[in-house]
Backbone bond lengths (Angstrom), bond angles and torsions (degrees), N, CA, C in turn:
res aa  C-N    CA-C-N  psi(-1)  N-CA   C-N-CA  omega(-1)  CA-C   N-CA-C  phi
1 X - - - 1.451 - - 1.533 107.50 -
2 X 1.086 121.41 135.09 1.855 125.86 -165.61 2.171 89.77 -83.27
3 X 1.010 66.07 122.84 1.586 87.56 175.26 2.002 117.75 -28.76
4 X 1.496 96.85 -51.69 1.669 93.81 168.15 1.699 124.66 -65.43
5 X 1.275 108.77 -31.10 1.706 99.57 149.64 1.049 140.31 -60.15
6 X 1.441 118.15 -30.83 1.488 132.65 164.83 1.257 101.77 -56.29
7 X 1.488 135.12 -69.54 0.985 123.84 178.02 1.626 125.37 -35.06
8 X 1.302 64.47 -61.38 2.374 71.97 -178.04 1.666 105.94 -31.69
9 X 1.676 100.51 -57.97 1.418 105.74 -164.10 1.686 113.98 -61.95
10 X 1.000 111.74 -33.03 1.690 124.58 175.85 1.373 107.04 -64.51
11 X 1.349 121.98 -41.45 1.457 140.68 167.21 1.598 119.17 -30.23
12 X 1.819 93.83 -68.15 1.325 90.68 170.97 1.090 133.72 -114.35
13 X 2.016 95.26 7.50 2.300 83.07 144.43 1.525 116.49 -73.46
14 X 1.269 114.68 -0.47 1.636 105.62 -176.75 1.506 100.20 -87.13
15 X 1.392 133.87 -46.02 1.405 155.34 150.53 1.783 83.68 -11.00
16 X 1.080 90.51 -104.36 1.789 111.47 -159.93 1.685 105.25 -26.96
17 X 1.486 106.56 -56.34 1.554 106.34 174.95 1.536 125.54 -40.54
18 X 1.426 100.15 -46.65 1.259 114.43 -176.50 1.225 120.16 -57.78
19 X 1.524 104.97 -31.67 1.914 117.30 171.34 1.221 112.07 -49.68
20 X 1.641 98.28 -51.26 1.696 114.82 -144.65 1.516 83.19 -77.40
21 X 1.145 134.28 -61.51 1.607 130.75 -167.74 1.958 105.80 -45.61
22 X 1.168 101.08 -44.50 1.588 90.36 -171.98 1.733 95.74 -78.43
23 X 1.060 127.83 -1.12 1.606 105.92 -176.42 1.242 108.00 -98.88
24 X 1.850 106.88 -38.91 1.384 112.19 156.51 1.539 123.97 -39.47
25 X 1.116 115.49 -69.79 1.453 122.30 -178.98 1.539 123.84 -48.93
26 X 1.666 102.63 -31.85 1.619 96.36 177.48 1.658 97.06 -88.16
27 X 0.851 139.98 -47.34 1.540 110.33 168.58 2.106 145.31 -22.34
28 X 1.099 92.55 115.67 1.418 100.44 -169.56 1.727 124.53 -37.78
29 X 1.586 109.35 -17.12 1.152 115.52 -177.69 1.679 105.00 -129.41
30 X 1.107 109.61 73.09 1.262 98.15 -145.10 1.874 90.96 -111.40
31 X 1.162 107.65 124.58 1.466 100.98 179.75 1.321 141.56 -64.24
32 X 1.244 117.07 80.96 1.479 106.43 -163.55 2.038 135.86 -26.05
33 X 1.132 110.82 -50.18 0.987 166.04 153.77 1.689 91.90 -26.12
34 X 1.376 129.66 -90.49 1.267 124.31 156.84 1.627 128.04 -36.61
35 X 1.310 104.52 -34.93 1.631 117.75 -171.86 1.411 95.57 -60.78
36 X 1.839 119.72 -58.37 0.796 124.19 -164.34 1.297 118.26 -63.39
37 X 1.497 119.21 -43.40 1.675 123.51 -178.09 1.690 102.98 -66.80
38 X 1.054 121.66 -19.25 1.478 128.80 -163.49 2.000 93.02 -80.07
39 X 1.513 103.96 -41.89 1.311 102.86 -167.83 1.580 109.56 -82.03
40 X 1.160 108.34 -31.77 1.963 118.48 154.77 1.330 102.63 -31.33
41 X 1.352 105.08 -95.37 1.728 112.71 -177.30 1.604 97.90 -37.71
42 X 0.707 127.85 -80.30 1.979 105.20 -174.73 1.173 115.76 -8.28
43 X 1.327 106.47 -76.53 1.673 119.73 -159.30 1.754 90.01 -64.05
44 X 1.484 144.32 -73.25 0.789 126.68 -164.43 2.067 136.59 -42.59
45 X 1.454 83.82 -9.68 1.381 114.28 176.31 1.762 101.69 -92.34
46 X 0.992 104.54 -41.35 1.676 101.31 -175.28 1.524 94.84 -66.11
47 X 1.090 138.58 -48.66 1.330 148.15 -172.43 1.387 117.98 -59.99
48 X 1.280 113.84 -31.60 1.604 121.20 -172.27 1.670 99.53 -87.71
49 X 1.459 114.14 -34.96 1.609 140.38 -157.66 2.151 78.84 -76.20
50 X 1.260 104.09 -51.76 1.726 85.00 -157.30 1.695 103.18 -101.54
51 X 1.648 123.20 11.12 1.015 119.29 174.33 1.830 98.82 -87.20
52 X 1.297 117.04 -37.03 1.492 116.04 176.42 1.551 114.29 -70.78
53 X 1.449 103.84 -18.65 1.491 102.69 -166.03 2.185 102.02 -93.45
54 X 1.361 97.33 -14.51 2.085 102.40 170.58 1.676 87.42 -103.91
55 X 1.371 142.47 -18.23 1.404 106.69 171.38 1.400 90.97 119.99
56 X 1.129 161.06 -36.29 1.730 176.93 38.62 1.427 95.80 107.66
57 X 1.013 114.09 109.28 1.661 102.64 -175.55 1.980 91.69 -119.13
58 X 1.367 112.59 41.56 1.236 119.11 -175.37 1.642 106.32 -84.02
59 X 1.512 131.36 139.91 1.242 135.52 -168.02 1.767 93.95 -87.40
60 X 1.413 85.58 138.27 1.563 97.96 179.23 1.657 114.37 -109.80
61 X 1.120 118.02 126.78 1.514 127.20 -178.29 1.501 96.04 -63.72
62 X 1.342 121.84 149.17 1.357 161.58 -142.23 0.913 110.33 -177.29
């Protein structure tokens, strides 16, 4: 897959997450616990998104 699609695609699973965390979170029963792993996977996505985007083809723990 050429690297600027990757991006794209990481793009808008980071997009989509970002929904789900704020809809999650404003909910009254809202599991912390999920919130938190939900906000993990973000950042680990932000990380993959700007290691392809400087050129870093370094493996990222997950």
């Amino acid at each position: 897959m050429p690297i600027a699609a990757r991006i794209r695609e990481l793009d808008a699973r980071h997009t989509r997450l970002d929904a789900q965390i704020d809809e999650v979170s404003h909910h009254p029963s809202a599991d912390s616990l999920e919130v938190a792993r939900m906000k993990k996977e973000k950042l680990r996505l932000k990380e993959q998104i700007e290691a392809l985007r400087t050129g870093e083809l370094k493996t990222l723990a997950g």
